[in-house]
C-alpha positions as a Markdown table, in Angstrom:
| # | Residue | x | y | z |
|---|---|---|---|---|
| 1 | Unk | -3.8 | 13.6 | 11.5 |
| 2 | Unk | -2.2 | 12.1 | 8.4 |
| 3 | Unk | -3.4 | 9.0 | 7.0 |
| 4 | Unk | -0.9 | 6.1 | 7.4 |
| 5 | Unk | 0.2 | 4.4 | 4.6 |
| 6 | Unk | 0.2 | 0.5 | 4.5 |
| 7 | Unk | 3.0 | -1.3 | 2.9 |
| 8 | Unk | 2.5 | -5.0 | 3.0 |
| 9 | Unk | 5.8 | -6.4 | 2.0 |
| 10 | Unk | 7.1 | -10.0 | 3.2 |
| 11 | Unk | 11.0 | -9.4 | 2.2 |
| 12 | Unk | 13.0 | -8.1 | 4.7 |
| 13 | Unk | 15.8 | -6.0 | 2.0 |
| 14 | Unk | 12.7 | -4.8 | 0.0 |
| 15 | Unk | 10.9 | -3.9 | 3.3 |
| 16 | Unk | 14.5 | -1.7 | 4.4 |
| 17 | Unk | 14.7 | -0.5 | 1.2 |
| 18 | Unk | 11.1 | 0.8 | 0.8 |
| 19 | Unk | 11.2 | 2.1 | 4.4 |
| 20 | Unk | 14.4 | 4.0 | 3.8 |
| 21 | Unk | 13.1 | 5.7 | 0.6 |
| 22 | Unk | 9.8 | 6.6 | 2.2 |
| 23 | Unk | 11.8 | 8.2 | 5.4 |
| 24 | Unk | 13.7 | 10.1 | 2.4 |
| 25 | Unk | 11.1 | 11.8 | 1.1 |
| 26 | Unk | 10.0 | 13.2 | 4.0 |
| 27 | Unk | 6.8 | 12.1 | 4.2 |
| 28 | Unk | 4.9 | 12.6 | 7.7 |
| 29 | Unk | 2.4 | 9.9 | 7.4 |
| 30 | Unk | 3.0 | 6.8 | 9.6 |
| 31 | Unk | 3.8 | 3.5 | 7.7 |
| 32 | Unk | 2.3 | 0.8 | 8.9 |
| 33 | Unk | 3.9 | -2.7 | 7.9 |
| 34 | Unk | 2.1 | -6.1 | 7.3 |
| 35 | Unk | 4.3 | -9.2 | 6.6 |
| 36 | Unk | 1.4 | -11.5 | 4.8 |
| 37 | Unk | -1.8 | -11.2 | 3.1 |
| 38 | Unk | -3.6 | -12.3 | 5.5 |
| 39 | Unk | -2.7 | -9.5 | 8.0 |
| 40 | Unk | -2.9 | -7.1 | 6.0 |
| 41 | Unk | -6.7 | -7.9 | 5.2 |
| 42 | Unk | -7.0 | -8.3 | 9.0 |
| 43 | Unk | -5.6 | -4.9 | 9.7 |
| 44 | Unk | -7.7 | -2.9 | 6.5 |
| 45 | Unk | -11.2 | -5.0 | 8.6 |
| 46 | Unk | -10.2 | -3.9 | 11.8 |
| 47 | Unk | -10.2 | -7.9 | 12.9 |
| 48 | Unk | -8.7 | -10.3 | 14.9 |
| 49 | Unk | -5.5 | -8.4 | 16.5 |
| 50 | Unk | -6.2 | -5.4 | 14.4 |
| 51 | Unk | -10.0 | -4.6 | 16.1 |
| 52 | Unk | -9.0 | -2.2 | 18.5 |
| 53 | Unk | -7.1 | 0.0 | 15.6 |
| 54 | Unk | -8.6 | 3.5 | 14.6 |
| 55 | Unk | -11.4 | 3.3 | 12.5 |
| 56 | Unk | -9.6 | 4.8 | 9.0 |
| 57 | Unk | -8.6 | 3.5 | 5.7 |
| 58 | Unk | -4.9 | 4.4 | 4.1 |
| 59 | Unk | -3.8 | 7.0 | 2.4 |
| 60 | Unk | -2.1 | 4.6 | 0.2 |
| 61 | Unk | -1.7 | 0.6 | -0.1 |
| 62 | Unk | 1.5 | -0.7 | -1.4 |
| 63 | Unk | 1.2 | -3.8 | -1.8 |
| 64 | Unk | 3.8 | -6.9 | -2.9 |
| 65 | Unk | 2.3 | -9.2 | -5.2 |
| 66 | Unk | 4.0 | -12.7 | -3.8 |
| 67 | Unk | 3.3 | -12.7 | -0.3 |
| 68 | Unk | 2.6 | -15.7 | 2.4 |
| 69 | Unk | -0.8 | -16.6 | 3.2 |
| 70 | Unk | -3.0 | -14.7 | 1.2 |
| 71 | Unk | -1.4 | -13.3 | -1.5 |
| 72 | Unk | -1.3 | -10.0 | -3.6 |
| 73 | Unk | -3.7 | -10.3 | -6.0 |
| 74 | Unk | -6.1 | -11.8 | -3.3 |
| 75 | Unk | -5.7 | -9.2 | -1.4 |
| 76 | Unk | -6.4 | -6.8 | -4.1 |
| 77 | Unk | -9.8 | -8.7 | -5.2 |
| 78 | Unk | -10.8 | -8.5 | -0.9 |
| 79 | Unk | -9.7 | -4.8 | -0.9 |
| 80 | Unk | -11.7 | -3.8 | -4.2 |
| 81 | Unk | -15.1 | -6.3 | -3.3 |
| 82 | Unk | -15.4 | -4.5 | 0.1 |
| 83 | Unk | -17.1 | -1.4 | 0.1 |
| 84 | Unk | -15.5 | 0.5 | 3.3 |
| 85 | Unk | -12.3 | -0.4 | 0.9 |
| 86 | Unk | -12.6 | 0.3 | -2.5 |
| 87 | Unk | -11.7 | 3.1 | -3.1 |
| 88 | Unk | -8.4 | 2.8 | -1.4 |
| 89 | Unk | -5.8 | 3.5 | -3.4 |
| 90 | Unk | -3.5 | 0.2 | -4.3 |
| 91 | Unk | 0.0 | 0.3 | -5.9 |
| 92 | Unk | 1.1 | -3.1 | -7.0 |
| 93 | Unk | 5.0 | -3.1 | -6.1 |
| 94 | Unk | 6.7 | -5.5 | -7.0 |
| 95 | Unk | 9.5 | -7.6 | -8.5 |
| 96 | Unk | 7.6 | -9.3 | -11.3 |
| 97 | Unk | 7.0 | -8.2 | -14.7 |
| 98 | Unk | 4.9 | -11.4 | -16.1 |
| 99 | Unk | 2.6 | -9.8 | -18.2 |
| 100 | Unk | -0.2 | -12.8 | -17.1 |
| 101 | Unk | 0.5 | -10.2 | -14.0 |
| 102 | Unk | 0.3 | -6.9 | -14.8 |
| 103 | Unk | -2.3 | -7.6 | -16.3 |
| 104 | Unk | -4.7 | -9.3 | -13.7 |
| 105 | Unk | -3.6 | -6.9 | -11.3 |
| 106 | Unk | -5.5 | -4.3 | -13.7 |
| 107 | Unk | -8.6 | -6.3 | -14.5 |
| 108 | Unk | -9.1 | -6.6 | -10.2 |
| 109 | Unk | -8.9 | -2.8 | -10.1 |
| 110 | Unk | -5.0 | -2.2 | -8.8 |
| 111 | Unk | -4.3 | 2.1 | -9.1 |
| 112 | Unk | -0.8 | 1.8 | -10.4 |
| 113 | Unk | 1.9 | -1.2 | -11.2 |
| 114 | Unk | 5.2 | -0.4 | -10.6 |
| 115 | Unk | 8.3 | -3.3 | -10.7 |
| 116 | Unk | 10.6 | -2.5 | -8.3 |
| 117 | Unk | 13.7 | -1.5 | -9.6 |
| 118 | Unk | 16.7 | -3.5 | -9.7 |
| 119 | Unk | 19.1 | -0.4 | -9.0 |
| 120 | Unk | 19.5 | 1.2 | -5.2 |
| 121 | Unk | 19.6 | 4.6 | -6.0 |
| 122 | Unk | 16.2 | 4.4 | -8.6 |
| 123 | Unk | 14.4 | 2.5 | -6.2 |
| 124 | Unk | 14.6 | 5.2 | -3.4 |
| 125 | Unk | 13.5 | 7.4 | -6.0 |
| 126 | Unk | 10.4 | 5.2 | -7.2 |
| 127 | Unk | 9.5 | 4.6 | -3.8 |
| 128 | Unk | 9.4 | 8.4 | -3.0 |
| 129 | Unk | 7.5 | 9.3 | -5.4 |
| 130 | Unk | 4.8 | 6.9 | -5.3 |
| 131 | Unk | 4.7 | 8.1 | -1.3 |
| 132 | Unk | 4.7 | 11.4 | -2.3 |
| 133 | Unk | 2.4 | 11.3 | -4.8 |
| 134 | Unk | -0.2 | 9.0 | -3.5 |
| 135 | Unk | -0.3 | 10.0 | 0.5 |
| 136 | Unk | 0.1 | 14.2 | -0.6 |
| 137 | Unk | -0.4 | 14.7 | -4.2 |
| 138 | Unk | -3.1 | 12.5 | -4.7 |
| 139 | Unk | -6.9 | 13.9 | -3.8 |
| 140 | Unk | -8.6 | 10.8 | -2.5 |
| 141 | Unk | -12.5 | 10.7 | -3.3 |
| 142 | Unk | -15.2 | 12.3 | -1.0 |
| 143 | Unk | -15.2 | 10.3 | 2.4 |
| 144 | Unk | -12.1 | 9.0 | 2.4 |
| 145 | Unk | -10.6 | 12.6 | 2.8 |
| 146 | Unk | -7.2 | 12.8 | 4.6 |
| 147 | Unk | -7.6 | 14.2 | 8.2 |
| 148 | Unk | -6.1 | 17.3 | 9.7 |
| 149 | Unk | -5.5 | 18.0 | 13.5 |
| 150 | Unk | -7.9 | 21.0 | 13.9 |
| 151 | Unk | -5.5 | 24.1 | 15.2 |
């Protein structure tokens, strides 16, 4: 079985969008969505509603930098000081191209930064290919290996 990927977006058009592009590329891993920080940390620990969810880590995060609760670069520090976690992959995707940023996003250990673009037709085709690349292209370290329904 494919490894889901989470995308933890709180806008509803950039959630459409992203969700649109990722059905586009044809991509057979189930997307799992989390609205805030805080759920999204919940779900990654397996706590609170998330407990009874398959033990697993992503294929990918994608993760939205301003988000309710808890946000991005919270998330990010959580993700990269827990050690079931950190070597998840994280894509930072998001609107904001503040330097300050980019570049604390790097210093906590984010995989990739990507600003979402502004145009329709080259945001379905960023989005694609960080799902391709990350859930298929991408080998993930020992452990975390993607799983295959035996035959």
């Amino acid at each position: 079985m494919l490894k889901p990927i989470l995308l933890v977006e709180d806008n509803p058009h950039d959630l459409e969008l992203t969700l649109i592009a990722l059905s586009k590329s044809q991509l057979a891993n189930e997307v799992v969505v989390m609205r805030d920080g805080a759920d999204a940390l919940d779900y990654l620990r397996r706590e609170g509603e998330f407990s009874g969810r398959p033990v697993g880590n992503p294929a990918v995060i994608l993760l939205d930098l301003k988000l309710p609760k808890v946000d991005g670069l919270e998330v990010l520090k959580e993700i990269r000081d827990t050690e079931t976690l950190r070597s998840v992959p994280v894509v930072m995707l998001t609107s904001s191209k503040e330097e300050q940023d980019v570049v604390r996003s790097y210093s906590l250990g984010v995989n990739a930064y990507v600003v979402k673009p502004v145009d329709f037709t080259e945001f379905l085709r960023a989005i694609a290919d960080l799902g391709i690349f990350w859930a298929v292209l991408n080998e993930p370290p020992p452990g975390s290996r993607r799983y295959v329904k035996p035959k």
